[in-house]
C-alpha positions as CSV (number, residue, x, y, z in Angstrom):
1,X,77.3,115.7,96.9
2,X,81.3,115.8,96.9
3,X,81.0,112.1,97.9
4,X,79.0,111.0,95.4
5,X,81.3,112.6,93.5
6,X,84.0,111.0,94.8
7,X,82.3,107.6,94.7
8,X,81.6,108.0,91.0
9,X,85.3,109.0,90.1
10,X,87.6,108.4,92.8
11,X,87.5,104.7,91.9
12,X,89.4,105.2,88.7
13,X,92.6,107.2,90.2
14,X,94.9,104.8,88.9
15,X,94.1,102.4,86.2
16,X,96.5,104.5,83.8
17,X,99.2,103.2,85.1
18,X,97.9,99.8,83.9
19,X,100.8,97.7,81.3
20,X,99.2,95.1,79.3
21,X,100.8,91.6,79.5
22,X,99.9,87.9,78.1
23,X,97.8,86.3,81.0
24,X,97.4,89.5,83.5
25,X,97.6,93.0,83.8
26,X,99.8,95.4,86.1
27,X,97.0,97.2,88.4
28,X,96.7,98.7,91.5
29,X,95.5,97.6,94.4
30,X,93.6,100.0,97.5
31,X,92.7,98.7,100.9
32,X,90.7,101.1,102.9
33,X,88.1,101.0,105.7
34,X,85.0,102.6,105.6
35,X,83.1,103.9,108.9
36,X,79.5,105.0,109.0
37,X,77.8,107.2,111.7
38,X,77.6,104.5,114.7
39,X,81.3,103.6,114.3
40,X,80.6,100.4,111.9
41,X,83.8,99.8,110.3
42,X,84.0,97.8,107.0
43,X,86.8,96.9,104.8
44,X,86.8,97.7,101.1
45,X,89.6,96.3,98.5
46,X,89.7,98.4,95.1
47,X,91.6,96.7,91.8
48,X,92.3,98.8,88.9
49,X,93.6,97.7,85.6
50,X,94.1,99.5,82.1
51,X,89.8,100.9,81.6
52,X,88.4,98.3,84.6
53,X,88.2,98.2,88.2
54,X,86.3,95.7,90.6
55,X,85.8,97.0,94.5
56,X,84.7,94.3,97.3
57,X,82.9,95.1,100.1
58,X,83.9,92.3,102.7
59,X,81.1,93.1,105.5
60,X,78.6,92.7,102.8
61,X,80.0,90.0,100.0
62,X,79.4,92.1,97.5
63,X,81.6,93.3,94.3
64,X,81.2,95.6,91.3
65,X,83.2,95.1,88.7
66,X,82.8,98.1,85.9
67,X,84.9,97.8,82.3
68,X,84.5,101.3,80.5
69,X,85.9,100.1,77.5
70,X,83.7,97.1,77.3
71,X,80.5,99.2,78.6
72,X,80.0,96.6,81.3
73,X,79.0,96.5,85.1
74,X,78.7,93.3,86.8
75,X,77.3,93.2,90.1
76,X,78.4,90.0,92.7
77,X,76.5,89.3,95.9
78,X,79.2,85.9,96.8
79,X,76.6,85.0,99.5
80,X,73.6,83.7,96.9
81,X,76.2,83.0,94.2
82,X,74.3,85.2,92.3
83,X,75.0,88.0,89.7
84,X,74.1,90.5,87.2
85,X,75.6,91.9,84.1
86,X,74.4,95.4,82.7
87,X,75.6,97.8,80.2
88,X,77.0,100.5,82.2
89,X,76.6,103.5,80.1
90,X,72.5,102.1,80.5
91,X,72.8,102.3,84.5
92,X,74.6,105.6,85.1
93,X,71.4,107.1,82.5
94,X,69.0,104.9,85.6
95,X,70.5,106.4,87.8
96,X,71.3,110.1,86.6
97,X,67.3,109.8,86.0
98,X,66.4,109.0,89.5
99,X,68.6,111.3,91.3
100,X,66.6,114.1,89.5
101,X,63.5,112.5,90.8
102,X,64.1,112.0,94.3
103,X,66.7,115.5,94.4
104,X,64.7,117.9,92.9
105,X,66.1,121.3,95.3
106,X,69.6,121.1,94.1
107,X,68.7,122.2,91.2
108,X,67.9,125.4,93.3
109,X,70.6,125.5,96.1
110,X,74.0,126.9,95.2
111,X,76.5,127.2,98.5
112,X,79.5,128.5,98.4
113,X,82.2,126.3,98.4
114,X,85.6,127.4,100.6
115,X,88.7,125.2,100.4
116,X,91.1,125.9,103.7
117,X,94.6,124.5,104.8
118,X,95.1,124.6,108.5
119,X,98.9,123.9,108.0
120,X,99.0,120.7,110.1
121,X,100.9,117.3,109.0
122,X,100.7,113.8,110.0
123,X,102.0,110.3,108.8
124,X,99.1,108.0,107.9
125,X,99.5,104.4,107.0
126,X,103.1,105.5,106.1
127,X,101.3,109.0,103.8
128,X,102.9,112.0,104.5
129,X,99.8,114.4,104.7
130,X,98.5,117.6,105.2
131,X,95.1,119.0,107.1
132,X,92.3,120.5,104.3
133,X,89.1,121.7,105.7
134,X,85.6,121.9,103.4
135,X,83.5,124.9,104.2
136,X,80.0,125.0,102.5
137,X,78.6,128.4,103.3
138,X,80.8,129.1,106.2
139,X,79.7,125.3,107.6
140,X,82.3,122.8,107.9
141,X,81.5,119.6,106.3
142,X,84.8,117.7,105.3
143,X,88.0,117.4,106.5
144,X,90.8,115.7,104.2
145,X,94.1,114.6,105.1
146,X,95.8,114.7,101.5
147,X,99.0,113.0,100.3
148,X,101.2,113.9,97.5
149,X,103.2,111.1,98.0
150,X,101.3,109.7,95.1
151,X,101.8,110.8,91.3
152,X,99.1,112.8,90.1
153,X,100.4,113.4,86.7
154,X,98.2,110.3,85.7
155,X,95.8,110.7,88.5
156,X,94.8,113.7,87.0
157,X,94.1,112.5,83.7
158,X,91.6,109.8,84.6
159,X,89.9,112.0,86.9
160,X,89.5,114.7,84.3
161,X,88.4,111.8,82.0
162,X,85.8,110.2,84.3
163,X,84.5,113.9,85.4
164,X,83.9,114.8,81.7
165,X,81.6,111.6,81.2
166,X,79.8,111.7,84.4
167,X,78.8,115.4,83.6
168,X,76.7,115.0,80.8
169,X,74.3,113.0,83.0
170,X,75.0,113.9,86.3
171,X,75.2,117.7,85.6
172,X,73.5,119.4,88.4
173,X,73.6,116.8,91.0
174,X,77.9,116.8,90.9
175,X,78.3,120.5,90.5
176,X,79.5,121.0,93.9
177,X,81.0,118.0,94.3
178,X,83.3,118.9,91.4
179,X,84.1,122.1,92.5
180,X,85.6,120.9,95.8
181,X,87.6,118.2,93.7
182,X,88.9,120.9,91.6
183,X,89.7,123.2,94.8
184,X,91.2,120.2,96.3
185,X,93.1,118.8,93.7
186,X,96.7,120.7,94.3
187,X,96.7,119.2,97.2
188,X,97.0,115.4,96.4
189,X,95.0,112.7,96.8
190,X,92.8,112.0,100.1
191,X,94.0,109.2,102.3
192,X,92.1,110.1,105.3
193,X,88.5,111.6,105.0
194,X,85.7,112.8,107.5
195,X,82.5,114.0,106.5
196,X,80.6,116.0,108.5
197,X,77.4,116.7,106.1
198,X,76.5,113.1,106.8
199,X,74.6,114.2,109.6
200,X,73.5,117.5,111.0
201,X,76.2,119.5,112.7
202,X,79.0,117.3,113.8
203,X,77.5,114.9,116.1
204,X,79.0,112.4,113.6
205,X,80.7,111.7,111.1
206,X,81.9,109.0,108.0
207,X,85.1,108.3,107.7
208,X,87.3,106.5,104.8
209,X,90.7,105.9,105.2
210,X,93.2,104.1,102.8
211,X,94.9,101.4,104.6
212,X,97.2,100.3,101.7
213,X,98.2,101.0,98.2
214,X,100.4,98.9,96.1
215,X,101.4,98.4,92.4
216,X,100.3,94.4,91.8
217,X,99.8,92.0,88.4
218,X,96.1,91.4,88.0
219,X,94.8,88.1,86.7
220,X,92.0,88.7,83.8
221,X,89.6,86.8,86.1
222,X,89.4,89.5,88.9
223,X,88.0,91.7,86.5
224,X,85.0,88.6,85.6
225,X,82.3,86.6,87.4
226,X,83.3,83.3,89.0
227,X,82.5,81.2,86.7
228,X,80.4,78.7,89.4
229,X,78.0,81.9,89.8
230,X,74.8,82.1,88.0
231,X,73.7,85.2,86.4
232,X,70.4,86.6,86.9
233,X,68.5,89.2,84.4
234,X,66.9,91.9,86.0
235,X,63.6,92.8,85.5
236,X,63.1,95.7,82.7
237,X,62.6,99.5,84.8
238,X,58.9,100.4,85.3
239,X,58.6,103.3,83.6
């Protein structure tokens, strides 16, 4: 659960550093590669701005834009042209709702969570890092190459921030992976990750890796729909 942990709040590391000016906003801008079990590599761009952030995933043309402020998620598939708009604070309840559907045993399983550096350093993408191993019940399941060539004065702020509001609907279902993100926190932020609970034992793996970071003025338009695209409304949840 650490990576849906991760999915949920990792995205908004750094949109505190945000300045506001007339006809964009200073952001920051993430390039990383995401590789699934079979080696499938895919490319994924993150913006962050002030309360927004948009992520595109390349392979797949698709792009969520969510604006916490504004209470808004828009979802982009560029292939149809098509997209939808919902109110985000609704869709994190959907989906909060369903995870306690589908993951009922969590509720019961409680592993114990060891956080281990192994001492060894390497230069990725021009990171400085260091080797942290994840043990779940004496298992290993991640292995993060953490940088603290990033400030995490800010960093931790947001994350702190986005944990608190996840919590109150994700409360069982992120309990572990918040621990590990509190256990691995000193340690900076993760450039190179490999997660071994993906599968069983450590016939594979998914890996994410950041590529590139840099500080970059954001038009107001990254953070909307192209304005050719038509919206669709989604069809109210069954209940």
């Amino acid at each position: 659960m650490k990576r849906t942990f991760w999915i949920l709040c990792g995205w908004l590391a750094f949109f505190l550093f945000a300045l506001t000016f007339q006809d964009s906003i200073a952001g920051v801008v993430i390039e990383q590669t995401m590789k699934d079990m079979e080696g499938r590599a895919s490319k994924v761009v993150l913006y962050y701005a002030e309360e927004k952030f948009r992520t595109d995933d390349e392979e797949k043309g698709l792009t969520t834009i969510i604006d916490f402020q504004g209470d808004r998620m828009v979802m982009i598939d560029h292939r149809s042209k098509h997209y939808i708009q919902v109110k985000f604070t609704q869709w994190k309840k959907e989906v909060a709702d369903q995870l306690k559907k589908d993951l009922p045993s969590l509720k019961a399983e409680r592993r114990k969570i060891i956080v281990k550096n192994t001492g060894e350093r390497a230069t990725i993408n021009g990171f400085k890092t260091e080797k942290v191993q994840v043990f779940a019940d004496e298992e290993l399941i991640e292995e993060n190459w953490m940088t603290r060539d990033v400030e995490m004065k800010e960093f931790e702020k947001v994350m702190e921030k986005v944990a608190r509001g996840f919590s109150k609907d994700f409360q069982v279902e992120m309990k572990e992976g918040q621990e590990i993100y509190e256990r691995l926190r000193s340690y900076g932020y993760p450039i190179l990750v490999k997660d071994y609970a993906t599968t069983y034992g450590l016939g594979g793996i998914d890996v994410s890796e950041v590529k590139k970071m840099e500080k970059r003025e954001l038009k107001d338009e990254v953070f909307l729909p192209p304005k050719d695209y038509k919206r669709v409304v989604p069809e109210p949840s069954k209940k």
